[in-house]
C-alpha positions in Angstrom: -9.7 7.0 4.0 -11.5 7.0 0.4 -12.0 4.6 -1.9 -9.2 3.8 -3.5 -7.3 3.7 0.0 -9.6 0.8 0.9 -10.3 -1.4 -2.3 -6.7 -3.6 -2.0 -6.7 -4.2 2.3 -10.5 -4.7 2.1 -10.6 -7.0 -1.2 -7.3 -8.9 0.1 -9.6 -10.0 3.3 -12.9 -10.6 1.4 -10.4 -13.1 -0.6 -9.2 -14.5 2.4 -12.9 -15.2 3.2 -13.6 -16.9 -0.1 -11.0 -19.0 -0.2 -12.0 -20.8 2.9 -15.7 -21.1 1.8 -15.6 -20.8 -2.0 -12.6 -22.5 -3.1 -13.9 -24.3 -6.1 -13.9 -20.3 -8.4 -10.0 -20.3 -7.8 -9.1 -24.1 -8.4 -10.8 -23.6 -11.8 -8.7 -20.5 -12.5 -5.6 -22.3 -10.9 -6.1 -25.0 -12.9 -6.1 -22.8 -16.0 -2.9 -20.9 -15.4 -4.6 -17.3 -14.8 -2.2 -16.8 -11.7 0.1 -15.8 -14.7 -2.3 -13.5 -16.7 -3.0 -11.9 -13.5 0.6 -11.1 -12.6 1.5 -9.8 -16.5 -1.7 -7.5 -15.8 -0.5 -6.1 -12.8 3.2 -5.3 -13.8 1.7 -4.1 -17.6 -0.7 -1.9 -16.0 1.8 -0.7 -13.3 4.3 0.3 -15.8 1.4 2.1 -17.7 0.6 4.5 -14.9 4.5 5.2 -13.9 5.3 9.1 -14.2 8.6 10.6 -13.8 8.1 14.0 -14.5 7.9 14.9 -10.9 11.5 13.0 -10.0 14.4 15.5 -9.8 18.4 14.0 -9.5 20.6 15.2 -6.8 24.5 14.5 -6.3 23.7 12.9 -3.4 21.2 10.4 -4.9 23.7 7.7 -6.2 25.0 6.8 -2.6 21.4 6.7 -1.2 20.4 4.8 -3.8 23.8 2.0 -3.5 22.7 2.1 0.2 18.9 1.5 -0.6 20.4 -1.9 -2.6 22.5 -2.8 0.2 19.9 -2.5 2.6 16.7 -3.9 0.7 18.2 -6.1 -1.4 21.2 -7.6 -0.1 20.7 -7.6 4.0 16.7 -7.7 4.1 17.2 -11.4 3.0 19.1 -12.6 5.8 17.2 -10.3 8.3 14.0 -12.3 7.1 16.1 -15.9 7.6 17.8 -14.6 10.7 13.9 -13.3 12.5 12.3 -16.7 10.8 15.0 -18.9 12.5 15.1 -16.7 16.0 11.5 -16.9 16.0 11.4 -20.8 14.8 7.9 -19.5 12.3 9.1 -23.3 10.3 9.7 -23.9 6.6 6.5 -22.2 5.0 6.2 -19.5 7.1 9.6 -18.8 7.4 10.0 -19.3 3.4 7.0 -16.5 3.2 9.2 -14.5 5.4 12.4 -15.1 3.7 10.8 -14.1 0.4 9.1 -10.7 1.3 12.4 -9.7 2.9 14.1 -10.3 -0.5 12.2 -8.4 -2.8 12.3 -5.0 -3.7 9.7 -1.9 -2.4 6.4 -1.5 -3.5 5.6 0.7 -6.2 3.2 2.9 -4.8 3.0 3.6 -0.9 6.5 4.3 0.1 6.7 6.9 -2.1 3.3 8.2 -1.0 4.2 7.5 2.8 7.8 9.7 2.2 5.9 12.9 1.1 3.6 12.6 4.3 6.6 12.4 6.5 8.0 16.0 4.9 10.1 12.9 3.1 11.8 13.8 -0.6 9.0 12.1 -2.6 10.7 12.3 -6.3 13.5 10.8 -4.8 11.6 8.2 -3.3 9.9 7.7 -7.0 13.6 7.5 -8.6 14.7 5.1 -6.2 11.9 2.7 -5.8 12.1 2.3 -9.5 15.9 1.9 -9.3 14.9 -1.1 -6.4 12.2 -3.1 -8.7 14.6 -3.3 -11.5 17.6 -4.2 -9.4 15.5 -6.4 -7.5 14.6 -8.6 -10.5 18.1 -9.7 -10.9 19.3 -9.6 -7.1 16.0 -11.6 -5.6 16.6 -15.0 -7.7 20.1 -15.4 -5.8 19.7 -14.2 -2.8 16.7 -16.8 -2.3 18.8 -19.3 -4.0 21.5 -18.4 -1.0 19.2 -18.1 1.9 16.9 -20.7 1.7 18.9 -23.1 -0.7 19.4 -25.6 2.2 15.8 -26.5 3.1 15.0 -30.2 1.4 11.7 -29.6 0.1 12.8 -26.4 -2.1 14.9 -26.4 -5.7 15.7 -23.0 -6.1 16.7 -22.5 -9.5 18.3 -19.1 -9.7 18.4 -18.9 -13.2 15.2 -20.2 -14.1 13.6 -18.1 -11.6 15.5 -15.2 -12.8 14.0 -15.8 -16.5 11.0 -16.0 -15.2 10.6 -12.7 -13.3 12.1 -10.8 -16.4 9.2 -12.2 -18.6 6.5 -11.8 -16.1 7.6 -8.5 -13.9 10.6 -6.2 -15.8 9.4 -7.2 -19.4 5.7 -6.6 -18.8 6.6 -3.2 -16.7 8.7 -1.6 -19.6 6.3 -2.7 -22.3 3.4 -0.7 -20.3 5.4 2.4 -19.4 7.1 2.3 -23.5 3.4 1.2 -24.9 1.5 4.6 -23.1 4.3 7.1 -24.0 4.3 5.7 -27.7 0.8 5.8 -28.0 0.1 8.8 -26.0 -3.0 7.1 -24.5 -4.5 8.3 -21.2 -6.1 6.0 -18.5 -9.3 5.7 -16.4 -10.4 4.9 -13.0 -11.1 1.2 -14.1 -7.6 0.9 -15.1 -6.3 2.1 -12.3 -8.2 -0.2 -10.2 -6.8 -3.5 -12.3 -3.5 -4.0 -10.5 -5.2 -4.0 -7.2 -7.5 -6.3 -8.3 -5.2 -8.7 -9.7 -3.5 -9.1 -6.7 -6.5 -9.7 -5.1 -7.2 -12.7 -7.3 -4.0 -13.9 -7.1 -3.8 -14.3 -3.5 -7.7 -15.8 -4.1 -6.3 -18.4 -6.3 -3.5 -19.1 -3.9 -5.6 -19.7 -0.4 -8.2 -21.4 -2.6 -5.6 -24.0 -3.6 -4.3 -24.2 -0.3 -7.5 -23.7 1.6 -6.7 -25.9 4.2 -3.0 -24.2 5.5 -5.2 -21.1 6.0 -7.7 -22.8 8.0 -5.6 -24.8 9.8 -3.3 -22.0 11.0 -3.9 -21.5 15.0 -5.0 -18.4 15.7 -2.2 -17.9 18.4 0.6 -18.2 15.5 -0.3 -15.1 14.3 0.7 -12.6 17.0 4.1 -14.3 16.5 4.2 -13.6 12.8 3.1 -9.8 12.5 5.8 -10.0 15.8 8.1 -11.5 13.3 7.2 -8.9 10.5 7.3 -6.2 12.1 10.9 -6.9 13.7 12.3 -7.6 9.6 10.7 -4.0 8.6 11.7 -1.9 11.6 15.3 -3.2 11.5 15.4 -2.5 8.0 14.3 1.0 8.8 16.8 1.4 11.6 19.7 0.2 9.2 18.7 2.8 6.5 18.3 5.6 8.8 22.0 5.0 10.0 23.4 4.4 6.6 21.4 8.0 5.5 23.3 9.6 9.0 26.6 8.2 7.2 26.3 10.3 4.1 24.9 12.9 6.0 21.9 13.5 4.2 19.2 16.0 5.0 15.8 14.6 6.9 14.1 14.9 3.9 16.1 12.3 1.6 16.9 10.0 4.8 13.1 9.8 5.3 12.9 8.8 1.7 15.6 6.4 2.2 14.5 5.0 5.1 10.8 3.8 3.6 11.9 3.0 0.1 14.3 0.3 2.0 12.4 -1.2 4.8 8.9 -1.1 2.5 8.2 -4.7 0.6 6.1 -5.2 -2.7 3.3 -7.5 -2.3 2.8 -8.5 -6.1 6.3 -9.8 -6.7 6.4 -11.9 -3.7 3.0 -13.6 -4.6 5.1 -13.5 -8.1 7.5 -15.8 -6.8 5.9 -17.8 -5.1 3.8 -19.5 -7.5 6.8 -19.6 -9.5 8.7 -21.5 -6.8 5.9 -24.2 -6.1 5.7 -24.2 -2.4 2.8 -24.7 -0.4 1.5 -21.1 -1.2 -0.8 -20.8 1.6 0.8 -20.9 4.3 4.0 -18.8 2.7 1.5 -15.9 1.4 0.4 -15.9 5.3 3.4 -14.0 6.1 3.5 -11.9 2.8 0.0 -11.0 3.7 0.7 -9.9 7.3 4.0 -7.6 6.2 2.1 -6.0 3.7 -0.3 -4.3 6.1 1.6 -4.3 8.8 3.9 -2.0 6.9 0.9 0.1 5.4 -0.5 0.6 9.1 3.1 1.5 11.3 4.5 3.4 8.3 1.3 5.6 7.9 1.3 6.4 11.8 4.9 6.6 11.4 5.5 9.0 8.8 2.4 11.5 10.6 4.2 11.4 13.6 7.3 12.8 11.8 5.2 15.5 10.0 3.9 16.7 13.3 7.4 16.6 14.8 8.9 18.2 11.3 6.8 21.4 11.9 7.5 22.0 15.6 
C-alpha cells in the first residue's frame, strides 16, 4: 500500500485517538460550525477531481443502473433496519446502521475495486455518479420511512432533503462546472483535502461525544462489524442475482455488484450531524462499514482476478 492508500484508514484512527484524549480542539470547531465547512470541502473538491472521459454507455447500462437504485437505494435501508433489529445493536447504533445502508456508494473505491476484479470500471464510474445524485433525493425518505418511529428522532424529510442539496449535490456540481470552466489543474494537496476533511469531521464528532466512544464495551464491536458485514454481503448477493437476471457479462455484474453493496462514508457523517443524534455512537457503525467494506471488497475483488484468468 502507498501513501495515499493509507492517509484516510490511518488518519480516521489517529482521530479516534484524539477525540478520547484531546477533545477540547474539536468542541471549539464544533462549537464554531466547521463540521459544515468541512463537508462543502469535501463534496467541492470531490466534484473538482471527477473525470468522465474514461466512462463509455452501453445498452445494457440503463437496467443495471435501475437495478443499482433498487438495490442501494431502496432495499439497503431496510436491510440495515432489518440486521439492526435481528441483531438488537439499539437506537444509536442501529440508527448509524440504518443510515450507512441508505446512502449511496462511495465515490472512489468501488470503482477502483471493480477494475481489480477484471470488473467494467467506466461503468462502475457512470453508475456511482448516477447513485450519489439519486441518492440525494432518495436518502431523506427512506430515513424518514425506516427510522421515523423511534421517539427520540424528527426526521424531517424535506428539510433534510434541502439540506443535502446545498451541502453535497450543490457543492459537487459547482466543483466539477468550476474546473471545466476555468480549465484549472490540481495538486497532490488538493487531492489529499477530502480525505482530510473527513478525518476532521469524524474528529469533531467523537470529540463531542467523547464519552459514547469510550464507553462502548469492547465486546459490542464483534457484533457490529458482524452486523456490517451481513448489510454489505447481502447487498452484494442481491445485485449479483439481479445482474444474472439481465444476463449481463462478469465484467458489468462485477461492477454492479460493488457500486450497490459499497457505502460513502462522507454523506453519512453528512447526515448525521444534520439529524442531531448522539453522533458518537451512530458514526461507530459508519466507521466500522467503511473499512470493513475497503478490507473484504479488496480481498474480494483479487480473488476474482485470480479466478477470472484461470
Amino acid at each position: 500500500m502507498n501513501f495515499k492508500s493509507l492517509f484516510l484508514p490511518v488518519g480516521l484512527l489517529v482521530a479516534l485517538i484524539l477525540a478520547v484524549l484531546l477533545p477540547s480542539p474539536g468542541l471549539w470547531m464544533s462549537g464554531r460550525g466547521m463540521v459544515t465547512v468541512f463537508i462543502v470541502v469535501i463534496f467541492l473538491l470531490s466534484g473538482w477531481h471527477l473525470n468522465l472521459k474514461s466512462a463509455g454507455i452501453d445498452r445494457k447500462l440503463g437496467a443495471a443502473f435501475a437495478v443499482s437504485v433498487i438495490v442501494s437505494l431502496l432495499i439497503g435501508p431496510f436491510v440495515g433496519l432489518a440486521v439492526a433489529s435481528a441483531l438488537g445493536l439499539g437506537m444509536a447504533f442501529g440508527v448509524g446502521l440504518i443510515v450507512m445502508s441508505s446512502v449511496p456508494v462511495t465515490l472512489s473505491s468501488a470503482s477502483v475495486i471493480t477494475e481489480v476484479s477484471g470488473g467494467n470500471g467506466p461503468w462502475a464510474v457512470l453508475m456511482t455518479i448516477g447513485l450519489n445524485i439519486t441518492g440525494i433525493f432518495t436518502v431523506p425518505f427512506m430515513l424518514k420511512f425506516c427510522i421515523d418511529e423511534a421517539d427520540d428522532i424528527d426526521i424531517s424529510a424535506g428539510k433534510l432533503l434541502l439540506k443535502l442539496l446545498l451541502l453535497v449535490l450543490i457543492p459537487f456540481v459547482a466543483g466539477y462546472v468550476f474546473r471545466r470552466v476555468s480549465r484549472l489543474g490540481t495538486n497532490a494537496i488538493l487531492r489529499y483535502m477530502p480525505s482530510l476533511c473527513v478525518i476532521l469531521t469524524v474528529y469533531v464528532a467523537f470529540s463531542v461525544s467523547s464519552g459514547s466512544l469510550s464507553g462502548t464495551a469492547y465486546s459490542q464491536y464483534p457484533l457490529l462489524i458482524c452486523a456490517v458485514l451481513l448489510v454489505h454481503i447481502i447487498l452484494m448477493l442481491t445485485a449479483w442475482c439481479g445482474g444474472t437476471a439481465l444476463k449481463l457479462e462478469k465484467p458489468e455484474n462485477k461492477a454492479l455488484m460493488f457500486v450497490s453493496s459499497e457505502k460513502t462514508l462522507p454523506i453519512a457523517l453528512s447526515v448525521i450531524s444534520i439529524i442531531g443524534i448522539e453522533s458518537g455512537a451512530a458514526l461507530i457503525p459508519c466507521l466500522l462499514f467503511h473499512f470493513a467494506q475497503l478490507i473484504f471488497d479488496s480481498s474480494f475483488a483479487v480473488y476474482l482476478a485470480k479466478r477470472s484468468q484461470m
